[in-house]
N, C-alpha and C positions, 0 to 999 in steps of 0.2 A: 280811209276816213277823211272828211273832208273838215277838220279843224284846224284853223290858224297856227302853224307855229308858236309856240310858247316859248316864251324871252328867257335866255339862258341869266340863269344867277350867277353872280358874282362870287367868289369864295367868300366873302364877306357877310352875305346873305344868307350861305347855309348857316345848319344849326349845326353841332356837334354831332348830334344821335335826334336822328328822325323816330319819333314817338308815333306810333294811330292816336288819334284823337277819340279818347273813350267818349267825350259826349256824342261827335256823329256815328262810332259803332251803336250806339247806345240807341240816336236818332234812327237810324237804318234799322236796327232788329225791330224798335216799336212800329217804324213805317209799315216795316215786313209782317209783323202780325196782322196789324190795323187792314193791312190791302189782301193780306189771306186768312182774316179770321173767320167769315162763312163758310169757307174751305174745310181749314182747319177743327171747328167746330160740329160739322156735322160729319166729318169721319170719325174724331174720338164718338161723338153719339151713335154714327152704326157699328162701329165697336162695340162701345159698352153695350148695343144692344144685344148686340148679338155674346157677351159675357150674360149677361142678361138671361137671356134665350137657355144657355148654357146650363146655368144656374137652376131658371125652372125644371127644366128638364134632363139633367143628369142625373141620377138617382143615385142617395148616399151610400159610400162607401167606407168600411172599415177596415183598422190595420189592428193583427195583431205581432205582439213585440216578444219574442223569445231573446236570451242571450248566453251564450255559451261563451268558455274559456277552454283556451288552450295553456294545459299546466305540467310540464316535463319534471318539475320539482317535487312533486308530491312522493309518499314514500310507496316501496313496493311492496308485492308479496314477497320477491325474491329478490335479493341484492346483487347477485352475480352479474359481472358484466353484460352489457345486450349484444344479442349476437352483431349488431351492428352500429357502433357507436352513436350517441345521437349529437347533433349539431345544434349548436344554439337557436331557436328558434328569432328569425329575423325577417323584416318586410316581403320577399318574397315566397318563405314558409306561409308567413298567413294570408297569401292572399293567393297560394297553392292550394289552402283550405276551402277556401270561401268560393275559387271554384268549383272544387267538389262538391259543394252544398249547391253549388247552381246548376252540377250536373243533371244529365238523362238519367243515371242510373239513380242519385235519390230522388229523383220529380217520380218517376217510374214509380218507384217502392211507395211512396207515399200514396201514390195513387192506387195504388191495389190494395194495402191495409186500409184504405180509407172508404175504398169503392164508390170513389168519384166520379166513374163511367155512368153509377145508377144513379147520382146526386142531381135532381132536375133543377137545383137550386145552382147548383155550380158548372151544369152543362147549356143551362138556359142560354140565350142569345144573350148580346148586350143592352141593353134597354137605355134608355133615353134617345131624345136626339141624333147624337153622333153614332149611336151604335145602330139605330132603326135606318139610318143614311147608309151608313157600311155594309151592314147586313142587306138591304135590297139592291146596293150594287153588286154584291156578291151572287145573289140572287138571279142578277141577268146572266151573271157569266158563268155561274154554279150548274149540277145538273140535278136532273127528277131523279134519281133512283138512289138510294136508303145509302148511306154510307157504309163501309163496311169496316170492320170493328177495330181495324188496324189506321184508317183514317180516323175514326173515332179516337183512338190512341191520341194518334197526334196533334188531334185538335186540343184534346184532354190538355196533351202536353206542353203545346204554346202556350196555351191560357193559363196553367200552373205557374213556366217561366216568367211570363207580361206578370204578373204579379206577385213573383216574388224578388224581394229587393232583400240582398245581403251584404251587409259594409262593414269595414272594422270600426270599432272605435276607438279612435282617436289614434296615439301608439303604445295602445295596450294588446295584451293576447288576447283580449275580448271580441269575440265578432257577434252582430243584430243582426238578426232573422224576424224579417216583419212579411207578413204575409198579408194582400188588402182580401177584403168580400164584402158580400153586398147584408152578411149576416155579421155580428160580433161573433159570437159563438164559433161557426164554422172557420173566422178569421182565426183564434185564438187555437182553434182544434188542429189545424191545416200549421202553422207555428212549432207546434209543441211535437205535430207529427217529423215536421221538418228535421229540428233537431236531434229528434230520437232515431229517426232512422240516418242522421248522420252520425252518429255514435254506433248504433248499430253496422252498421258500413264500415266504421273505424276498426269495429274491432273482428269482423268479419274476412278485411281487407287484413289486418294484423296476423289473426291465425292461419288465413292464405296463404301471407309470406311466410310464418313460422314452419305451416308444415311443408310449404316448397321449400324452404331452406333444408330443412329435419330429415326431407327424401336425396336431396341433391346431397347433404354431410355422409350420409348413411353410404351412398353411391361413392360417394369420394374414399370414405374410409375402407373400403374393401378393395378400391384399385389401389388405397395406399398400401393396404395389407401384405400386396399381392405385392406389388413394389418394393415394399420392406424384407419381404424374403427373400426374393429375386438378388436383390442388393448383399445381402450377408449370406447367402450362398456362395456367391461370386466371390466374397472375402473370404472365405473357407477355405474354396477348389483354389482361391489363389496361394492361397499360405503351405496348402497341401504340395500342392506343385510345384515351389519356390523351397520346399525344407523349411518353412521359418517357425518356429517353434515357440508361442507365448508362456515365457513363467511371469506371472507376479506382476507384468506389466513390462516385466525386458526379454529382448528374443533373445533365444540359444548363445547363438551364434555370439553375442553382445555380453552375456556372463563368461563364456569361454574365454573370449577373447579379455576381457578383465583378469580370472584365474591365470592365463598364462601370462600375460604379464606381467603379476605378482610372483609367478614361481621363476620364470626367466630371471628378475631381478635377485631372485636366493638364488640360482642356483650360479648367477656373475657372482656374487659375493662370496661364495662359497667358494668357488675356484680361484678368486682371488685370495683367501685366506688362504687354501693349501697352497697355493703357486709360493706366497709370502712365507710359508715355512719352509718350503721343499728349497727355496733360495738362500733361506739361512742358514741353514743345515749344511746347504753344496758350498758355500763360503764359507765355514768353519772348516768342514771334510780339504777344500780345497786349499788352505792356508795351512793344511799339519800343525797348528796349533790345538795340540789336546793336552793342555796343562790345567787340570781342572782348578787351578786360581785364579785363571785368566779373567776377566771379565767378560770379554765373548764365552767361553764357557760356562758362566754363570748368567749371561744374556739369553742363552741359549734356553738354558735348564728352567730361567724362571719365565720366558714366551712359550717354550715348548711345552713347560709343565709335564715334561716328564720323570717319576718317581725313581726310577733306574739311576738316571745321570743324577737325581737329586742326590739319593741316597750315596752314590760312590762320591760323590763331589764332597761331600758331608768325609765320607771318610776318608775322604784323600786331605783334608783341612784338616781332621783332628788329625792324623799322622804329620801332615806337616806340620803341628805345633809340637808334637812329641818328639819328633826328629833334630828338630828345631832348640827344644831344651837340652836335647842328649849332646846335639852337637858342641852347645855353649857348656856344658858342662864337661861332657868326658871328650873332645874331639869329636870331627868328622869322623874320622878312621875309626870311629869305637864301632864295635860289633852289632850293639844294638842300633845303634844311628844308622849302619851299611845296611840294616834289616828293614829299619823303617823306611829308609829309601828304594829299596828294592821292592818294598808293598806299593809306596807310593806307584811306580812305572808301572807295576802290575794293574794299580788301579787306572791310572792315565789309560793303561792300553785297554781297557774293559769301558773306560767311555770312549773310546776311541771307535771299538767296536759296534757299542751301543748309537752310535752316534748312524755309524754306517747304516745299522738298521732301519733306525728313524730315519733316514734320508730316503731309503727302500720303501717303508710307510709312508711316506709322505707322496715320494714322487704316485705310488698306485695313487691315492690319494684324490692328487691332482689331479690324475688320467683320469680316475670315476668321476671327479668335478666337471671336469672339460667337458667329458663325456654326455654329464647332464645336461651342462649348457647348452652343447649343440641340439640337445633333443629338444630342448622345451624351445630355442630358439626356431628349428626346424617346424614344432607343429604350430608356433605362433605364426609363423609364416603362412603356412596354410589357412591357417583362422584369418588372419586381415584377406588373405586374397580370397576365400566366402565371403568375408565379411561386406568387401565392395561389392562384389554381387549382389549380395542380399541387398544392399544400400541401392542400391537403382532400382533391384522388385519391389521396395522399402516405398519409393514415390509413388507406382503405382499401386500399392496397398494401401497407401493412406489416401490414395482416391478415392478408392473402393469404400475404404470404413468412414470416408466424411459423407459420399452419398446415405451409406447406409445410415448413419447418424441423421443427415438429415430426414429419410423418411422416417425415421423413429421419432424425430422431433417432430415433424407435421402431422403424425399420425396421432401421436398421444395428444397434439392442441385441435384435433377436429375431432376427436375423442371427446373432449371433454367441450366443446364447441355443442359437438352434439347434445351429451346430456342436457347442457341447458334448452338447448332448441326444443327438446322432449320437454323441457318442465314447463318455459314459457308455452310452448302448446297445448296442453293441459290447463292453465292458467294464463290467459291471454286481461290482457289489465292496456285500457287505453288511454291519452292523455288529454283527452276530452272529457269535460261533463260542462252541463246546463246548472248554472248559476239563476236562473230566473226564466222560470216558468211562466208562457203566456195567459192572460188573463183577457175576460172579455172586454173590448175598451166598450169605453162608456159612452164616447161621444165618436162623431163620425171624422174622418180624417178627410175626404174630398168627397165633394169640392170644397174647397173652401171659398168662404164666403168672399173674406174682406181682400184674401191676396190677388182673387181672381177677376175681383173689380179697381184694383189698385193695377193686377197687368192690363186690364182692359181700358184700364181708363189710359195710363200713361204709352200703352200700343198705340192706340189712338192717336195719342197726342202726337207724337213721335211719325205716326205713318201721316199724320195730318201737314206736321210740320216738313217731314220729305216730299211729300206729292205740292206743298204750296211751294217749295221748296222749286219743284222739278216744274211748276206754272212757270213760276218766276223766270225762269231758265229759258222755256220754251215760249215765252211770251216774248217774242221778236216785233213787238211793235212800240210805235210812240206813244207814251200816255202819260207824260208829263211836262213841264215847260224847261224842268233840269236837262231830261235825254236829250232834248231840241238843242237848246244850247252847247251841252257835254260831247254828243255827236257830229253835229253838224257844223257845232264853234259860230252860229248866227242867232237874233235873238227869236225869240218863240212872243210875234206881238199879241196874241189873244188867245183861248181856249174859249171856243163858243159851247154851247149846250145843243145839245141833241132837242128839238121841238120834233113838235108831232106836225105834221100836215093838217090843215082840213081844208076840204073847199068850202068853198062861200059864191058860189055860183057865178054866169060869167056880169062883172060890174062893166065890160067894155065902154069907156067913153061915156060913161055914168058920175058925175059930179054931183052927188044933191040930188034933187029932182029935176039937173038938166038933162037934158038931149043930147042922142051919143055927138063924139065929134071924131070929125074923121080923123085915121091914121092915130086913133089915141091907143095906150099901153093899154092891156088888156090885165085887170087883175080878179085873175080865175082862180089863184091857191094863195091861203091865208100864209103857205109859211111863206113865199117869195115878198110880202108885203109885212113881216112880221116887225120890221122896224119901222114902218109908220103905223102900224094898229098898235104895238104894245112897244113904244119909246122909252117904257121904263124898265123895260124886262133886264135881265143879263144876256139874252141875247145883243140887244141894240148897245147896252154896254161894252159889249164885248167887239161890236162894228168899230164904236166911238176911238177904240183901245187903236185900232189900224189905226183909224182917220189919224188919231193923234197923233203916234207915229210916221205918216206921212206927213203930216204937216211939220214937224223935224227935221226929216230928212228935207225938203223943200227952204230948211235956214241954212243948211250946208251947202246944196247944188239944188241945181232945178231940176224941181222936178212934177213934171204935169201930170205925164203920159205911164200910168202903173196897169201892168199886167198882174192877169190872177193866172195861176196853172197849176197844177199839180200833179204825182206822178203817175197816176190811173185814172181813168174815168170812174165818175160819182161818187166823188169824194164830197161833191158840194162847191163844186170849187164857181160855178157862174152863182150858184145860189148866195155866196159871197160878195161875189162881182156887183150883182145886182142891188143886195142890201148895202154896201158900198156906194156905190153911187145912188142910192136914195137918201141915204145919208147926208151924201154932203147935198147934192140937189134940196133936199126939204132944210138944209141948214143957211141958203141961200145964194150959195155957189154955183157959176152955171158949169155944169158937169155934161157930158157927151157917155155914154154907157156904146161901147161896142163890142158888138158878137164875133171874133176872130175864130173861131172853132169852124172852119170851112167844111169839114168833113162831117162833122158833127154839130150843129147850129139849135144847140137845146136849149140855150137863154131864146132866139127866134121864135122858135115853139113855143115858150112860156111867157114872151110877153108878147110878142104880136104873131098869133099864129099863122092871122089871117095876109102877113105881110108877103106880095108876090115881086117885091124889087129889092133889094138891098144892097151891101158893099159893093157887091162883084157890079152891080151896074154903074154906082159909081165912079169907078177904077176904070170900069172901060168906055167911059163917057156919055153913056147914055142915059143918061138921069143926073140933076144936079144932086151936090145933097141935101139941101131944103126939102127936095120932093122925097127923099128915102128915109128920112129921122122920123122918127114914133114920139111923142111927150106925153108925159103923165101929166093932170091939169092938176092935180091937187100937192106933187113935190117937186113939178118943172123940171122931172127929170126927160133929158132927151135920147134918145135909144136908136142907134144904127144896126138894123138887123142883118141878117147874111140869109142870102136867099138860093138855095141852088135848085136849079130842077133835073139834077143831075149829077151822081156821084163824081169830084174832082179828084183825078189824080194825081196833080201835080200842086196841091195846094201852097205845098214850102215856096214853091218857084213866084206862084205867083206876090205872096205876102213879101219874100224878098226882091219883089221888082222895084222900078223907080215910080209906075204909078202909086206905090204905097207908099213911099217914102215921102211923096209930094204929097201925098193923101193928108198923112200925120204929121206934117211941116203945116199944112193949112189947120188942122185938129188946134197944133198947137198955139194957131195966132189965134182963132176963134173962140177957144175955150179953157178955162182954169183949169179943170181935173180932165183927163180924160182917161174911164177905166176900160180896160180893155179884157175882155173873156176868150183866151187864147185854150188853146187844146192842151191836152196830157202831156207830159215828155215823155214816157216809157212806149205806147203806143206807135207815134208821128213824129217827126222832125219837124211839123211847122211851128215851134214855139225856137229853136237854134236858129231858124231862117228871122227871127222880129227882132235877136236882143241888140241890134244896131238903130231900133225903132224905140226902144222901151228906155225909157228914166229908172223907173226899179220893178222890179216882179216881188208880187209876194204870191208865196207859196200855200201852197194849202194841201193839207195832210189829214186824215179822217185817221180820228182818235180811237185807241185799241183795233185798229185792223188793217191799213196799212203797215207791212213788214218793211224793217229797218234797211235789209241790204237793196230791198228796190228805193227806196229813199235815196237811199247813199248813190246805187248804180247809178238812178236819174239824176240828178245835180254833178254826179260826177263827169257825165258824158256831156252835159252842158254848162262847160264854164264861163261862159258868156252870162249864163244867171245865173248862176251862184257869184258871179263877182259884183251884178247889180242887186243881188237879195236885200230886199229891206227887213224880210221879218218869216218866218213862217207861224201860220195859224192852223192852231188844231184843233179841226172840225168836228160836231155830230159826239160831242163828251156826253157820256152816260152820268148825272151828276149826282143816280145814285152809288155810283161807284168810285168816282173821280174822288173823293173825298177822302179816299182808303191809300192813293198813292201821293197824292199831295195836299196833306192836313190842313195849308192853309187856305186853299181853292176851295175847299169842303165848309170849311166856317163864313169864307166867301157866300157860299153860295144860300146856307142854311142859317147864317144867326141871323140872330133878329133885329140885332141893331142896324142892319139894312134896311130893314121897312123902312125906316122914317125917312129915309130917302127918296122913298116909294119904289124900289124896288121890288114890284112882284110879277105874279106868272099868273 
């Protein structure tokens, strides 16, 4: 970019928070419309028109609206659990349904109960516009021969799907089934088929699964069958094998071993009772204490509870009390006392005897007791050692009878699985039904009218505003006095207007009704003279705009000597040159007009074609310049043409030699202005070889068609003029368009408060 640096601010200078300034967004979107509203506007109208287009000829269609509910709450025939629990119905249940209603399998059904293959109304092609479009592109690439019925099918079946639309509503278990046509009736009919055969389907698909399950339980329950005996067989041959003997719910082996260790424990007891008498008895026997007052002998009589020892004891007590009197009374020595006493020892020695006996009793006794113990002790031993046995076959029997339990348990619930499978098969009940049966709509569903010119209108708008949009973007050239300045950071001295040409035939040396004069300007086209025939135009306004600014730049530095260039050929840039120095010449300034364009001498051409001497003779001495200047008699402009009879190569070389420099060293004693029409800069290099000769260049640029970056490239590669630039001027403005990028240029050019100035065309 070739802009000035811009003066750094101060911290004091900034703001806090840099804002966009909403009025110049504001100014820019309106610029934006204003400069692309032709654009803009005649896209939304081929739009709408073609909504338009649409409209007539789309032929109306209708919807009709069925709505079904999915309802798991309602009551049943049979309350028995469902062979397979149901799960709450939730967002991807019903929109598992809602595919199924967009299935093949119901488009299919419906199409066959309906016999939509033979319906000419619903196999017809599509009609209007768009579909008569479609249909003979199909047509080119389709073939001659009859479809055959399975194509038919298919077609049948696209066109069923394109048209049927199935949504939930909202988040209820309700789902719409709207089907469009070009009939009510057939819309409403194709609807109502819809839903019924997805009810039909439901419950279709229902007794399908019912009786696959009902076959697959039936299958199961006779391998379990078979299992279940297999199983308590095995518990059988196991028990048989093992000895193990069920009573009551306890084995054998387990009551035995109970039994004998209740009898074991009588028959310790038992042998310790006799042991405990046979020891009392041998401790009486063994002390020869047989006094039957003893108290061991009455210890004896009353544990023993023998009636023998009671009875003599008994009477061995009454004789002792008898004995006992005799004695206190008549002596020991008395007869009857020696009698009683001699009964008594006679009785002593008879339990003495008796005692012997019972000790006899007792000890066999013991031995039968002991006896028992050992035995019951002996077979209880045997029993505990079956008993461990049995207790290790014991784990592998209760394997045995938990399998078998369990096939008895899975057998008797797919048992009873079954029945119900059998009853829901028989009675098959689905949780679908139709809440709202379709009707024929009354009015037509599309097109519609208003939304289809409301998308048409605002497509339009939209694609009008992108494509000015994507102008804007791609329009890389200058066409305002902002971009001049904002790009290039120099000022933009005029915007001239695009004129038309015309000729006016040749006036050569024509003043009046004088007589031509020699070496006069020749003015053969109105527009190179168009600032002395129309001085009030906005062209010649728009010359004035230079001049002015020359004559400014000239209170700063001197300056005489201004070149015109620009960065292509014909951009207008002599046709400039020239109205420039007619300008000032007809303002009374003696002005010098030269052709610098050596390679290309197109001002020459246009004012003195007939001229066979110019600059280059000058330079090389063969001509003064008196004899090679052209003058107009009517604005005293005087005009040094360039004459070659032969393309120059080296033109840079020569315009940078010293005869040019003395050339323009004398120009400048001689004459006030002197404008100079130098070449292109993209082109040549002979405009870098003069800026040692030039006071300022102005530029000249041809408005919307000149691109930016050759602009920028040319000034960039010569900074010798861009550093004398007084101004650039943008040529050839369209001013019925100019007025769309810069508003005020536009009221410039078209109010009317300008006439009274005399500004006209």
């Amino acid at each position: 970019m070739l802009q000035p640096a811009k003066p750094i601010s101060t911290p004091s200078e900034l703001q806090p928070t840099q804002l966009a300034n909403l009025s110049e967004i504001y100014s820019g979107a309106i610029t934006f419309l204003h400069r692309q509203f032709p654009v803009i506007i005649l896209i939304m109208l081929v739009v709408l028109g073609f909504g338009l287009i649409y409209l007539f000829t789309a032929p109306p269609r209708y919807t009709g609206v069925a709505v079904i509910v999915i309802d798991t709450k309602k009551n049943q025939l049979f309350q028995q659990q469902s062979l397979f629990a149901d799960a709450p119905i939730d967002s991807p249940t019903v929109d598992t349904q809602i595919e199924i209603l967009k299935s093949e399998n119901v488009a299919l059904s419906v199409i066959k109960d309906l016999h939509l293959l033979d319906d000419k109304e619903f196999m017809a092609p599509a009609a209007g516009l768009v579909g008569t479009l479609v249909g003979a592109i199909s047509g080119l690439f389709g073939s001659d021969e009859p479809a055959s019925e399975s194509a038919l099918t298919r077609g049948a079946l696209r066109r069923f799907q394109s048209d049927l639309n199935v949504k939930r509503l909202g988040l209820t278990y309700a789902i719409e089934i709207s089907f469009r046509s070009g009939s009510p009736e057939q819309a409403a009919r194709i609807a109502n088929a819809v839903a019924d055969a997805y009810v039909v389907d439901s419950l279709e698909a229902k007794y399908q699964t019912t009786r696959r399950a009902a076959t697959w339980l039936q299958d199961r329950l006779r391998e379990l069958r078979q299992e279940l005996t297999v199983a308590e067989q095995a518990v059988l041959d196991f028990k048989v094998k093992n000895d193990i003997v069920d009573t009551g719910g306890r084995l054998l082996n387990e009551q035995q071993l109970a039994e004998l260790n209740s009898a074991l424990t009588q028959a310790r007891a038992q042998t310790a009772e006799a042991k405990a008498r046979l020891d009392r008895v041998s401790a009486i026997l063994n002390s020869k204490n047989f006094d039957p007052a003893s108290n061991e002998t009455a210890t004896v009589a009353d544990a023993l509870r023998d009636e023998v020892v009671g009875k003599l004891r008994s009477q061995y007590i009454d004789l002792a009390t008898r004995e006992a009197n005799w004695s206190r009374r008549y002596g020991r020595d008395h007869l009857a006392a020696v009698n009683l006493r001699n009964q008594m020892q006679e009785i002593s020695r008879s339990i003495a005897e008796e005692l012997r006996r019972l000790a006899e009793t007792y000890k066999s006794d013991f031995e039968i007791a002991k006896s028992r113990e050992d035995a019951v002790q002996k077979s209880l031993s045997e029993i505990v050692s079956q008993s461990q046995i049995t207790n290790q076959a014991q784990i592998q029997l209760r394997e045995l009878q938990s399998r078998a339990d369990t096939y008895r348990a899975l057998n008797d619930n797919f048992l009873q699985r079954y029945m119900e499978s059998v009853q829901q098969q028989s009675f098959p009940i689905t949780e679908t039904r139709v809440i709202t049966k379709a009707s024929p709509p009354t009015s037509k569903s599309s097109p519609k009218t208003l939304l289809i010119l409301a998308v048409a209108s605002m497509g339009g708008l939209f694609l009008g505003l992108g494509v000015g949009l994507l102008r804007d973007v791609a329009d890389r050239v200058y066409r305002t006095s902002a971009q001049i300045e904002a790009d290039l950071g120099v000022d933009c001295l005029a915007v001239l207007p695009k004129i038309k040409p015309a000729v006016t035939g040749d006036l050569a040396g024509k003043v009046g009704d004088q007589p031509p004069v020699e070496r006069c300007i020749v003015r053969k086209s109105a527009l190179a003279w168009s600032i002395v025939d129309s001085p009030f135009s906005r062209f010649a306004e728009s010359i004035r705009s230079i001049k002015v600014a020359i004559d400014l730049q000239r209170v700063v530095k001197p300056t005489k000597i201004i070149a015109v260039t620009s960065s292509l050929p014909n951009e207008g840039k002599s046709t400039i040159a020239s109205s420039l120095a007619q300008l000032i010449a007809y303002g009374g300034s003696k002005v010098l007009l030269v052709d610098c364009d050596l390679r290309n001498p197109s001002l020459t051409r246009q004012l003195a074609p007939a001229a066979d001497r110019g600059i280059l003779d000058v330079l090389n001495g063969s001509m003064r310049l008196e004899d090679a200047i052209w003058t107009d008699p009517s604005t005293n402009l005087i005009f040094l043409p360039a004459v070659a009879t032969a393309p120059i190569p080296h033109s840079s070389e020569i315009l940078s030699s010293d005869a040019v420099r003395k050339l323009f060293e004398d120009l400048r004693e001689r004459f006030e202005y002197v404008i100079v029409d130098l070449s292109p800069l993209a082109p040549v290099v002979d405009v870098r070889a003069t800026t040692h000769l030039i006071d300022s260049f102005v530029f000249v640029v041809e408005w919307g068609r000149t691109k930016i970056d050759v602009v920028e490239h040319a000034l960039g590669s010569a900074r010798g003029v861009y550093e004398n630039l007084l101004g650039v001027v943008l040529n050839k403005a369209d001013i019925n368009i100019l007025g769309r990028y810069e508003s005020y240029r536009g009221n410039y050019y078209r109010s009317r408060y300008y006439e009274r100035y005399g500004y006209t065309e």
